[in-house]
Structure formats: C-alpha cells, structure tokens
ROBA-522517 format. One record per residue: residue in one letter; x, y, z of N, C-alpha, C in turn; chain. Coordinates in nm, 2 decimals, decimal comma. Layout:
BEGIN
A / X / Y / Z / X / Y / Z / X / Y / Z / A
...
END
This chain:
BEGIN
X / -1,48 / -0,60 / -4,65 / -1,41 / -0,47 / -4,68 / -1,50 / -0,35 / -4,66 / A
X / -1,62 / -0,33 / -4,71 / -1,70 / -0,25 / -4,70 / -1,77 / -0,22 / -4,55 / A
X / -1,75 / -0,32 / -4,50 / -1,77 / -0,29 / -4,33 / -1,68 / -0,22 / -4,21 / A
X / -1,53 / -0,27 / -4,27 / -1,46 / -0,24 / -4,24 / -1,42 / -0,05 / -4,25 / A
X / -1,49 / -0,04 / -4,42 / -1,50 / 0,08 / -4,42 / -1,62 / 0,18 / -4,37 / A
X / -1,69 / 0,11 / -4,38 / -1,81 / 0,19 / -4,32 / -1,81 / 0,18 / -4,17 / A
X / -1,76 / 0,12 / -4,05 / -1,68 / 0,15 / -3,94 / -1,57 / 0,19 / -3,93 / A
X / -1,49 / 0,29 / -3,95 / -1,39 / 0,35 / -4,00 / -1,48 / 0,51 / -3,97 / A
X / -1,57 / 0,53 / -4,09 / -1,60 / 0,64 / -4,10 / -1,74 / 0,70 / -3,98 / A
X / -1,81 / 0,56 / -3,96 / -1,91 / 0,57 / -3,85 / -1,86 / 0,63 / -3,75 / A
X / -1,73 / 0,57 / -3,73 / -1,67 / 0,58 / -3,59 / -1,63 / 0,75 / -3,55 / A
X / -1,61 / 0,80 / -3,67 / -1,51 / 0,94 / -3,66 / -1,66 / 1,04 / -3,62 / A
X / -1,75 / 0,97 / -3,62 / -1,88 / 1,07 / -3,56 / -1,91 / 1,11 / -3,44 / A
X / -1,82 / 1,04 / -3,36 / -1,80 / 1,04 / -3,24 / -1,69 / 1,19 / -3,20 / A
X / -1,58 / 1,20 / -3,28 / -1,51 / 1,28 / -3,30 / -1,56 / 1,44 / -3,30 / A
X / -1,65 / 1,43 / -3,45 / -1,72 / 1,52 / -3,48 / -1,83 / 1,53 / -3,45 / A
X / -1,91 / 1,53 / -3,35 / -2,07 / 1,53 / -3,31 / -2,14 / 1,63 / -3,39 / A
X / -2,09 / 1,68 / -3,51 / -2,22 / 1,74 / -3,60 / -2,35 / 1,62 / -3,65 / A
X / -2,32 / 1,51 / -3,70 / -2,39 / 1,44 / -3,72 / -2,49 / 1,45 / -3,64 / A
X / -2,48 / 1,40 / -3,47 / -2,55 / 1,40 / -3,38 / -2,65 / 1,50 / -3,34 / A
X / -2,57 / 1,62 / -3,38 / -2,64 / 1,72 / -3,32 / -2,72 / 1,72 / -3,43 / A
X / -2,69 / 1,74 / -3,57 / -2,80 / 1,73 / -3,68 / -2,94 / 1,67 / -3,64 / A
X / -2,91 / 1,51 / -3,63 / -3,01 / 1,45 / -3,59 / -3,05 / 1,48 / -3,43 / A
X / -3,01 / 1,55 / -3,35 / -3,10 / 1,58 / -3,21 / -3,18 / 1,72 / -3,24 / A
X / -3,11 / 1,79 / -3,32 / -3,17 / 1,89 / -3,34 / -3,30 / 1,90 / -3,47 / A
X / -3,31 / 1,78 / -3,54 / -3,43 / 1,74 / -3,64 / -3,52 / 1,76 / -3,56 / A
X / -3,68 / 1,76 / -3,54 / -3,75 / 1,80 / -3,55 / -3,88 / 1,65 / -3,54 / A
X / -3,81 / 1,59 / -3,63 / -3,89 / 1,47 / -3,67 / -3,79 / 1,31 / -3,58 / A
X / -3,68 / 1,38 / -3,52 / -3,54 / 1,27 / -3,47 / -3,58 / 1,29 / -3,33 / A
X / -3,49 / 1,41 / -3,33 / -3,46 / 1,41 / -3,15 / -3,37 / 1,32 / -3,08 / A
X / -3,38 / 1,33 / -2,97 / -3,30 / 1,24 / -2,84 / -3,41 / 1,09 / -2,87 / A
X / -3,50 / 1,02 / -2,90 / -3,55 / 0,93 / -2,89 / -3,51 / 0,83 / -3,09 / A
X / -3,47 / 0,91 / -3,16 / -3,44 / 0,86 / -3,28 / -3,24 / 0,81 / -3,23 / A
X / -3,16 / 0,88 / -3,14 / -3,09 / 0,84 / -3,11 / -3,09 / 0,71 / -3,06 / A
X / -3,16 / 0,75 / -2,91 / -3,17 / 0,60 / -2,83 / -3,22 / 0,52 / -2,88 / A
X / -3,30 / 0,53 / -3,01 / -3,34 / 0,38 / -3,05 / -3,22 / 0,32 / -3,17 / A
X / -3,14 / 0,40 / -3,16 / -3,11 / 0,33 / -3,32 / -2,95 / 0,35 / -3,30 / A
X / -2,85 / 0,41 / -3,23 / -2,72 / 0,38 / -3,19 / -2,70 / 0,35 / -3,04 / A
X / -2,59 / 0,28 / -3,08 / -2,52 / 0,21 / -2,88 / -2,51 / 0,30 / -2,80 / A
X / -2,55 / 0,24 / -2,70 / -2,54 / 0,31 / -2,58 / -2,43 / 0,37 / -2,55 / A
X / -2,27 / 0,31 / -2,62 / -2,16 / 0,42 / -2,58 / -2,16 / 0,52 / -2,66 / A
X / -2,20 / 0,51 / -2,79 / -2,16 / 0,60 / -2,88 / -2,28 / 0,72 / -2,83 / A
X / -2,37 / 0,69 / -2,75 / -2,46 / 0,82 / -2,73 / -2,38 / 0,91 / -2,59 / A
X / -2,32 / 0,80 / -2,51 / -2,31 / 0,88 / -2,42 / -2,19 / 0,95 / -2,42 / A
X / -2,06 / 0,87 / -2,53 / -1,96 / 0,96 / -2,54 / -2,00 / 1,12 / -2,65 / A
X / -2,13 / 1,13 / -2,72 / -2,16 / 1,27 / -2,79 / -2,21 / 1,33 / -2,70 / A
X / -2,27 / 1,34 / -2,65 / -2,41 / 1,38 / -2,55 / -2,37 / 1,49 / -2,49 / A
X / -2,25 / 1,48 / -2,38 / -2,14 / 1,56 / -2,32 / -2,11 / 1,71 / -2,41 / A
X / -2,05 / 1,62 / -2,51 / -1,98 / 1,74 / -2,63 / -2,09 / 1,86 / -2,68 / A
X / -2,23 / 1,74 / -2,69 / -2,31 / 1,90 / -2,77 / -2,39 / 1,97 / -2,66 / A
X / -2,39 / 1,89 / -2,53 / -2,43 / 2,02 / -2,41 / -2,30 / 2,08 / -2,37 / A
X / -2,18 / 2,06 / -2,37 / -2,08 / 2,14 / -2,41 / -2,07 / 2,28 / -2,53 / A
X / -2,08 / 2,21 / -2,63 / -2,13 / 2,33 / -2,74 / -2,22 / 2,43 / -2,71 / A
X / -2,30 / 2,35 / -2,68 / -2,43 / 2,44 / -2,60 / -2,46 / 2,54 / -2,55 / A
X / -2,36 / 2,48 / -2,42 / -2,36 / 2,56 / -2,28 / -2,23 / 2,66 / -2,38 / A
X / -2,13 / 2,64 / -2,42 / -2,03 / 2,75 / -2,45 / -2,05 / 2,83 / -2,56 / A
X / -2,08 / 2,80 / -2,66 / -2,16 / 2,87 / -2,77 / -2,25 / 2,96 / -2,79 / A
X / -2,40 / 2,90 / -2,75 / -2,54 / 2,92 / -2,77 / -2,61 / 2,95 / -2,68 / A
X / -2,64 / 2,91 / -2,51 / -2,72 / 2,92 / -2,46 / -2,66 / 3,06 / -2,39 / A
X / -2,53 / 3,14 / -2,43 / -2,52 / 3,23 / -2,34 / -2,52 / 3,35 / -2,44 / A
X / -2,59 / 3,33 / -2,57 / -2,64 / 3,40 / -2,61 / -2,76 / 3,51 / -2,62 / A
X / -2,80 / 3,43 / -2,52 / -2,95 / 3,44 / -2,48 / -2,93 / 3,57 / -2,38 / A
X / -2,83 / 3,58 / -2,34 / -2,81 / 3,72 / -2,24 / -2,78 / 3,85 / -2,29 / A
X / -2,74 / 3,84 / -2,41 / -2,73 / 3,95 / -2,48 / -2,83 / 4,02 / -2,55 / A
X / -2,89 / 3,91 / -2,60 / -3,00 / 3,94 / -2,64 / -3,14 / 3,91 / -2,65 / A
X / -3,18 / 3,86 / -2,48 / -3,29 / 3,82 / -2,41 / -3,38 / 3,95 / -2,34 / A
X / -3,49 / 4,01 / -2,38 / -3,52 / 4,12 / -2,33 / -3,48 / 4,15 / -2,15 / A
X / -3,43 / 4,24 / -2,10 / -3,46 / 4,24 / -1,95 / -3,54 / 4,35 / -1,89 / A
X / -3,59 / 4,30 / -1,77 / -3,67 / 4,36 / -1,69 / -3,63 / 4,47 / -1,58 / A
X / -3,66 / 4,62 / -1,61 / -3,62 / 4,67 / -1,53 / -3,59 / 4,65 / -1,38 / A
X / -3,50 / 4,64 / -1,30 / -3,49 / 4,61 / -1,14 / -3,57 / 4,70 / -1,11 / A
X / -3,60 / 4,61 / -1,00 / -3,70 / 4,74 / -0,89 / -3,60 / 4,81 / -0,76 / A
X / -3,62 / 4,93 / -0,72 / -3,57 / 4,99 / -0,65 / -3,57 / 4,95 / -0,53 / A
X / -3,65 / 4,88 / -0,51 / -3,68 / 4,84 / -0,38 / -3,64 / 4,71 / -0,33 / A
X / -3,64 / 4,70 / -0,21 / -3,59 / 4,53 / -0,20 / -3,75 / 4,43 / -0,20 / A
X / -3,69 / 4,31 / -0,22 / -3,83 / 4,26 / -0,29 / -3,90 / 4,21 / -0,13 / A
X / -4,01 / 4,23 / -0,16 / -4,08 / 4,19 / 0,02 / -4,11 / 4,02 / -0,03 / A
X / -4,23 / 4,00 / 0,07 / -4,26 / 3,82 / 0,06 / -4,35 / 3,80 / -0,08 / A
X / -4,43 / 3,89 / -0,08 / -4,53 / 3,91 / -0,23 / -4,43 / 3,86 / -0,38 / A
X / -4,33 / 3,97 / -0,37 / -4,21 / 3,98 / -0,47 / -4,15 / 3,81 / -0,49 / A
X / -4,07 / 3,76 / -0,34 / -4,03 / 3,63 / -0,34 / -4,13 / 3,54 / -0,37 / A
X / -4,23 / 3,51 / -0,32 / -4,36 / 3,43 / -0,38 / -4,40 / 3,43 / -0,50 / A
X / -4,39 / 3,54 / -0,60 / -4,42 / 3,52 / -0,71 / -4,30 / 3,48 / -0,79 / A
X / -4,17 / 3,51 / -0,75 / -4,09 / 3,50 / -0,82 / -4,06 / 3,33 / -0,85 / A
X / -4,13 / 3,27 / -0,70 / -4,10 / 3,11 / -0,71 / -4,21 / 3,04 / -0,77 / A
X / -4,34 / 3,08 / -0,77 / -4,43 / 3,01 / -0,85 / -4,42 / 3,00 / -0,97 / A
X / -4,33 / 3,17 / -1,05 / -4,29 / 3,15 / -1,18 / -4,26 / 3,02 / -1,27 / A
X / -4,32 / 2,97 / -1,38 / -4,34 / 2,90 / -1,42 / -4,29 / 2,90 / -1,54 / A
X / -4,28 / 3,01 / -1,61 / -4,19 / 3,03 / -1,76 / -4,06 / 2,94 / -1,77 / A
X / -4,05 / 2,85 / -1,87 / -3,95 / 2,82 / -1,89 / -3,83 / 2,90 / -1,93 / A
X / -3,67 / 2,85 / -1,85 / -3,59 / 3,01 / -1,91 / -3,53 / 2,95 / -2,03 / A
X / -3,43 / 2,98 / -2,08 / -3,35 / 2,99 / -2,22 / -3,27 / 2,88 / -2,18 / A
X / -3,19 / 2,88 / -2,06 / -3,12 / 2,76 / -2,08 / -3,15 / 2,62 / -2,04 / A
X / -3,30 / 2,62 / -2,05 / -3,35 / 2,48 / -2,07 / -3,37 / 2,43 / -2,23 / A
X / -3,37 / 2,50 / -2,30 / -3,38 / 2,49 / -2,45 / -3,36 / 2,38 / -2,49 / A
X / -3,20 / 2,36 / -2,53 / -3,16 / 2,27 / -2,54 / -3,22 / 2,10 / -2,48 / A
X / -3,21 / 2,10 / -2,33 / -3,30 / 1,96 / -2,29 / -3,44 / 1,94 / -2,33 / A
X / -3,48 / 2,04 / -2,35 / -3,66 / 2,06 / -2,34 / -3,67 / 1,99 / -2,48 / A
X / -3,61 / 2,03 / -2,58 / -3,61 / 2,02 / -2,73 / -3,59 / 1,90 / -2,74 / A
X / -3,45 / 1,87 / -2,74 / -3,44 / 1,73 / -2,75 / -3,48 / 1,58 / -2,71 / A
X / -3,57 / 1,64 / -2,58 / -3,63 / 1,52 / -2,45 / -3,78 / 1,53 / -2,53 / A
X / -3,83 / 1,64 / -2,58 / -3,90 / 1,65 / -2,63 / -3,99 / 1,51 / -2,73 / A
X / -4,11 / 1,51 / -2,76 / -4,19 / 1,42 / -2,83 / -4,14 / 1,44 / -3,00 / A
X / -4,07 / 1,39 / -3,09 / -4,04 / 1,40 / -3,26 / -4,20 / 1,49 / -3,32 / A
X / -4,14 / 1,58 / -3,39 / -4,24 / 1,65 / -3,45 / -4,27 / 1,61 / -3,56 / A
X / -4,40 / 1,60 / -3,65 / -4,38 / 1,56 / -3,79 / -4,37 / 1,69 / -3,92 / A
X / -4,28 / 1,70 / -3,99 / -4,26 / 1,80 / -4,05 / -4,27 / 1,80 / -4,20 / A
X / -4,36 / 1,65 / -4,24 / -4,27 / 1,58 / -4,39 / -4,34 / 1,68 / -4,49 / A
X / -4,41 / 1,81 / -4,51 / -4,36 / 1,87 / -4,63 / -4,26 / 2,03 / -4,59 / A
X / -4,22 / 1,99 / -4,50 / -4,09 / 2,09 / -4,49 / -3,99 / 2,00 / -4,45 / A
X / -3,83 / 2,06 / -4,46 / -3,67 / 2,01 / -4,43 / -3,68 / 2,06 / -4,31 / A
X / -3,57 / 2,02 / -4,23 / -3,57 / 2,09 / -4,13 / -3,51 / 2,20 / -4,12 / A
X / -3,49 / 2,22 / -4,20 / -3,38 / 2,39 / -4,16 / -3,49 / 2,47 / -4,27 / A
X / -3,59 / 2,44 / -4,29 / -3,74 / 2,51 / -4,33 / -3,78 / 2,52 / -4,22 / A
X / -3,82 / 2,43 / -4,09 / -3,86 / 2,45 / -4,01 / -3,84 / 2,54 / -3,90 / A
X / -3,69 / 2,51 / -3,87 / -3,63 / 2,59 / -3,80 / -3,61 / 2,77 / -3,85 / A
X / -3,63 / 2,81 / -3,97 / -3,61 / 2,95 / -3,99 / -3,72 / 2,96 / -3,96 / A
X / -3,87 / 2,92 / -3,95 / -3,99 / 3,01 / -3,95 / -4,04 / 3,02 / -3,81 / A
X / -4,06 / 3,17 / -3,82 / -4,07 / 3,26 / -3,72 / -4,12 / 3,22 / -3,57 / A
X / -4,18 / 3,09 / -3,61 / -4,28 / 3,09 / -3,43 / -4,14 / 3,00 / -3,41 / A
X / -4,06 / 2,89 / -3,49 / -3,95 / 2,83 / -3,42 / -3,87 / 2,95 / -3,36 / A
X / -3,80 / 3,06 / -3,42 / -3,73 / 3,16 / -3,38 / -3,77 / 3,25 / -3,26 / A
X / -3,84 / 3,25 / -3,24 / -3,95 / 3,31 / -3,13 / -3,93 / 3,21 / -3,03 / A
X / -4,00 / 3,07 / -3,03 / -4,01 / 3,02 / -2,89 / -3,86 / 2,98 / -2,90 / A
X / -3,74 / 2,92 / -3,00 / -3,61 / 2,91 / -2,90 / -3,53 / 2,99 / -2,94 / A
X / -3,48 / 3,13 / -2,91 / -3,44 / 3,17 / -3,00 / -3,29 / 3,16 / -3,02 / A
X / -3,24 / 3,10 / -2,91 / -3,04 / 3,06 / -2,91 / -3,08 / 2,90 / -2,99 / A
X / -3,17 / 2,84 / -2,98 / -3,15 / 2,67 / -3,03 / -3,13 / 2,71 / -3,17 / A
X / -3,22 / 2,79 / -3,18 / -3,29 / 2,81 / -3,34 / -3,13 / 2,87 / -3,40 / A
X / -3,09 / 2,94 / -3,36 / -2,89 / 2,96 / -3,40 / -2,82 / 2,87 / -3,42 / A
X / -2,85 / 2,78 / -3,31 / -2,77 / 2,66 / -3,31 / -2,80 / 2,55 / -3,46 / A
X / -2,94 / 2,53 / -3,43 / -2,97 / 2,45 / -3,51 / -2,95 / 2,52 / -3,68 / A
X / -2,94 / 2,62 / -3,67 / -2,94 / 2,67 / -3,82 / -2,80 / 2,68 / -3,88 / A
X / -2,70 / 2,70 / -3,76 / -2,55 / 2,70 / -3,78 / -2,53 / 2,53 / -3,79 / A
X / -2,58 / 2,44 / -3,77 / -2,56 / 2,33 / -3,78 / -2,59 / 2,23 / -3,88 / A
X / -2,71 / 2,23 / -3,92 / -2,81 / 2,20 / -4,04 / -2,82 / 2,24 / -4,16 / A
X / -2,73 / 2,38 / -4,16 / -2,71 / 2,44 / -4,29 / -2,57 / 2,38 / -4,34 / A
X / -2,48 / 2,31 / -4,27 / -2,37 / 2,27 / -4,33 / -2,39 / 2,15 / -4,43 / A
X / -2,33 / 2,18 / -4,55 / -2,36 / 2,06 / -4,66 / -2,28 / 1,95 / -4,53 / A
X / -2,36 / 1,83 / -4,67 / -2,33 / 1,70 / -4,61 / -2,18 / 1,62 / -4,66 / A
X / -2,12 / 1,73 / -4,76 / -2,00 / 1,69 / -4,84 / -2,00 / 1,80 / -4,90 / A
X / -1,84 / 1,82 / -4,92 / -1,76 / 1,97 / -4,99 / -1,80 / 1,94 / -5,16 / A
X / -1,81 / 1,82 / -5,19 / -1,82 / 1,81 / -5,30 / -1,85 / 1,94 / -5,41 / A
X / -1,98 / 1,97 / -5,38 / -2,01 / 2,08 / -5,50 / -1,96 / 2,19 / -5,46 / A
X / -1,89 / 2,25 / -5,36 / -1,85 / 2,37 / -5,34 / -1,70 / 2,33 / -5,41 / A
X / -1,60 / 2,21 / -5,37 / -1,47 / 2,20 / -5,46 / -1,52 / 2,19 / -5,63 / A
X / -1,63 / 2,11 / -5,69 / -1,65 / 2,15 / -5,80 / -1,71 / 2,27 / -5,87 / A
X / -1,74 / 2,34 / -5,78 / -1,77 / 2,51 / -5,86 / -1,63 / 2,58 / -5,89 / A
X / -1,55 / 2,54 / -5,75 / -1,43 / 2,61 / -5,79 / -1,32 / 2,56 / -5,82 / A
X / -1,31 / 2,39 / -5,83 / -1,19 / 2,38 / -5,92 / -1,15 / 2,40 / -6,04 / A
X / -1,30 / 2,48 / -6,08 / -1,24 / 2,52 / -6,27 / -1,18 / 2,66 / -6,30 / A
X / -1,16 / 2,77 / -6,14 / -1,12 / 2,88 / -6,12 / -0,97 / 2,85 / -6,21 / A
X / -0,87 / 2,75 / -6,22 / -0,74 / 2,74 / -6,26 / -0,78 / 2,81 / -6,40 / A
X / -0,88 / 2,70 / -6,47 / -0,86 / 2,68 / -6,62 / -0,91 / 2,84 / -6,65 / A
X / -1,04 / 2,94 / -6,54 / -1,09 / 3,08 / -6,57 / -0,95 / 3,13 / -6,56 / A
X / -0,87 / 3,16 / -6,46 / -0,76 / 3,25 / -6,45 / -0,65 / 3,18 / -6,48 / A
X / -0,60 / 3,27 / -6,63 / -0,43 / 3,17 / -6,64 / -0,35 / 3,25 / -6,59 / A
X / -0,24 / 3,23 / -6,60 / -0,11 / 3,32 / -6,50 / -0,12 / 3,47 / -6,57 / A
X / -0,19 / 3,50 / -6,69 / -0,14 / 3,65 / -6,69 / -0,26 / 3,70 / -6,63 / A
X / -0,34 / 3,67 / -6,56 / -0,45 / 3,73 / -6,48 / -0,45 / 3,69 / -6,32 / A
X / -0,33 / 3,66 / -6,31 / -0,29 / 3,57 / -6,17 / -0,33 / 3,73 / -6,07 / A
X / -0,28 / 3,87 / -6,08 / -0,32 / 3,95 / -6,03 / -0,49 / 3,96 / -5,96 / A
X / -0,56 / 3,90 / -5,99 / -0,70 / 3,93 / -5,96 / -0,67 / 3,91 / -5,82 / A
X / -0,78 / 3,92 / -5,76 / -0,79 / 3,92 / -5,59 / -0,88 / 3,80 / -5,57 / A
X / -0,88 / 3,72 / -5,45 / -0,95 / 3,63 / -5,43 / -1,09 / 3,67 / -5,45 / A
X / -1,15 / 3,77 / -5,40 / -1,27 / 3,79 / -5,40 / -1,35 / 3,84 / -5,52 / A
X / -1,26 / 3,86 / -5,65 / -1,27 / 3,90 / -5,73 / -1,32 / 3,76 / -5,84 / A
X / -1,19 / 3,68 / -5,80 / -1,19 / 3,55 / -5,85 / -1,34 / 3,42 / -5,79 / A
X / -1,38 / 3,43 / -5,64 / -1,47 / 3,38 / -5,62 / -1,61 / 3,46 / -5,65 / A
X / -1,65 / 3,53 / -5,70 / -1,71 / 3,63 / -5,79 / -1,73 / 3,58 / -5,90 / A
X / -1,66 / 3,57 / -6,01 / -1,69 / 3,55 / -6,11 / -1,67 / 3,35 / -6,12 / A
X / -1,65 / 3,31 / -6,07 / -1,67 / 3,17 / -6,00 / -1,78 / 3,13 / -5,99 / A
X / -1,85 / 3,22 / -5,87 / -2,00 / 3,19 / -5,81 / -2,11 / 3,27 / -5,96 / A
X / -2,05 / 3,33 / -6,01 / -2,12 / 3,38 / -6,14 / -2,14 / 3,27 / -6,27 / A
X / -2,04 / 3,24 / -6,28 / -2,02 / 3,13 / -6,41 / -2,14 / 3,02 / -6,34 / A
X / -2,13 / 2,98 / -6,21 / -2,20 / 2,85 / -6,16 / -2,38 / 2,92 / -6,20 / A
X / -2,39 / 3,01 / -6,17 / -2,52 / 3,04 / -6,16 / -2,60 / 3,06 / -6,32 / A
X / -2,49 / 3,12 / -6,42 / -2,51 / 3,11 / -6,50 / -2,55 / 2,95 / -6,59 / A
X / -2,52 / 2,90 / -6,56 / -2,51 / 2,76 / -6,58 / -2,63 / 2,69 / -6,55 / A
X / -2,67 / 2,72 / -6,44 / -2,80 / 2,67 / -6,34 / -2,93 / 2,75 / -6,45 / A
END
C-alpha cells in the first residue's frame, strides 16, 4: 500500500516539474544528480518543460534588463566582423544549460537559496538567479501557511466580519510572530 502510494505522488512530478527544477537548479544537484538517480523517461519527459519555462519566462528577461551597447554608426568593416566572431563571452541564454551541465558545487554550510541570493551568484546569472529564487523559495507544503491562518475564524467572529482581508491577514501574520 505504501508503494502504491508513494508512486501515485512520485508520478505527479512529472506534471509539476518544480521538484525537478528545484533539484537542477541546486547547486550541489544539477543535471548529473538527476541522471544518476531517476529513469530515463521521467528525465526526458521534464527536461522539455523547464527549458520551456526558461526560454518563456526567464531567459527573455535578460533583454530588458541586460546592459546594451551603443550601435555604431557605421557599417561594421572586416576588423568589426572578426572581432565580433572571436567573441567569446558567454550570452545569457546559455545560462540555463551552462548551469545545469555544469560540475555540482559544494555549498554544505549554506541552503541553496543562501546561495543563490549572494551577490557574485546574481551577477554572473542574473535571469537563472530569478528563476532559481522564484523556484526554491516555494515551501515544500502549505502546511504552516494553512495553520497560521486557520485560527483567523476563531480571531474574527461574525460581528467583526466587516474587516478587510488585508486587515485580517495583518493581524494573523501578527499573532504568529508574536508567538515565535
């Protein structure tokens, strides 16, 4: 029974590729903690989805807010073309592959979403480092956010039904902190 349940819920990760990306986007994981340790189908039906996310999300972020270089007025001669193809900087929408093809970093006295806020991460990727922060910051279960606020009933009884949501998740997030 317990297998049956624990394939059940394994399976719906495929669905939701947060898991995956979690772990591609670790630090200490990567694309190589994948291939060693789930099936070959289940990697290649996610894979798609989060260079999908990627590409529609994140990496086209990078245009808005990627410094640019003034054009030159001129048309570029052989000098201009030649340097432009030796160029060797990696661009932005390699990020994503570069990261996760990448060698596992060891990070064990930081989390990874310690690692990813500080500054040289944000600097060298700076659309991954969104991704990964929009990704990694999501709890692992609602649990404590429905228990902070299932006790909002017993705070507000119906002659205070007037309050405003925001008012109400206020003194909610207040009581919990008090508490702490």
């Amino acid at each position: 029974m317990a297998w049956y349940a624990f394939d059940k819920y394994y399976s719906l990760t495929d669905q939701v590729p947060a898991y995956a990306a979690a772990l591609l986007l670790h630090p200490s994981r990567r694309k190589r903690y994948i291939d060693a340790n789930w099936k070959k189908s289940c990697v290649r039906a996610v894979l798609p989805k989060l260079q999908s996310l990627w590409g529609k999300k994140y990496s086209a972020i990078e245009e808005a807010t990627a410094p640019t270089l003034s054009q030159p007025t001129n048309e570029p001669d052989e000098y201009d073309r030649l340097e432009r193809d030796l160029n060797v900087v990696q661009s932005f929408a390699d990020d994503w592959e570069s990261f996760i093809e990448a060698d596992p970093t060891e990070i064990s006295t930081k989390t990874a979403l310690e690692w990813w806020c500080q500054e040289q991460q944000r600097i060298r990727y700076p659309c991954l480092s969104r991704m990964a922060i929009d990704i990694i910051s999501v709890p692992a279960m609602s649990a404590e956010a429905e228990r902070v606020f299932s006790g909002a009933r017993r705070q507000i009884p119906w002659s205070r039904a007037s309050l405003g949501a925001k008012m109400i998740e206020q003194m909610e997030c207040l009581k919990n902190w008090l508490r702490k």
